[in-house]
C-alpha positions, 0 to 999 in steps of 0.5 A, a space after each residue: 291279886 292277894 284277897 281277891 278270887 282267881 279271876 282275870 284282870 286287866 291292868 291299866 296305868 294312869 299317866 302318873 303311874 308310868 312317870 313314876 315308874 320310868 322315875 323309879 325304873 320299876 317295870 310292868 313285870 316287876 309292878 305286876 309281881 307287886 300287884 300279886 303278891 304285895 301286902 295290902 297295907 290299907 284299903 280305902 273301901 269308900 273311894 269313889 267310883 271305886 275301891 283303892 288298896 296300898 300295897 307293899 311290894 319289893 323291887 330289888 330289896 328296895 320297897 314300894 308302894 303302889 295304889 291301885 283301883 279295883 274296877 270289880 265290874 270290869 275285872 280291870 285293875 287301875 295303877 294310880 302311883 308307884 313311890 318309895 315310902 318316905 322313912 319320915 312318915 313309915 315305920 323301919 318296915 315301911 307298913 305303917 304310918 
């Protein structure tokens, strides 16, 4: 995963998660692709009881988001959601509010 050391994690996907990404037919290989190689578009250090990051990823020239939780102790990564950027509330880019 972008910023952090080679290590192994697991992933594991809230409900939420795949509804969305059934919603949005992104599949674990393509949110996985995100996970890896996605831009960090902001880092919420304080969440509790674990840090989340909102990555920018591309699936079929289409961007997403996707939230995820760093589980540091366990080498487990946690997606909360997957969405398309509201082009109301991001930039042309999609990588800033």
């Amino acid at each position: 995963m972008n910023e952090t050391p080679e290590k192994e994690y697991s992933v594991l996907y809230r409900l939420h998660a795949i509804q969305r990404m059934a919603e949005r037919n992104v599949s674990t290989e393509e949110l996985g692709r995100i996970i890896k190689t996605g831009k960090v578009l902001e880092r919420y250090k304080n969440d509790s009881p674990f840090p989340s990051r909102l990555i920018l990823g591309q699936v079929n020239d289409r961007p997403l988001h996707v939230v995820i939780v760093e589980n540091n102790i366990e080498n487990k990564i946690i997606v909360t959601t997957v969405y398309e950027p509201d082009p109301r509330k991001w930039s042309k880019n999609d990588e800033r509010r």
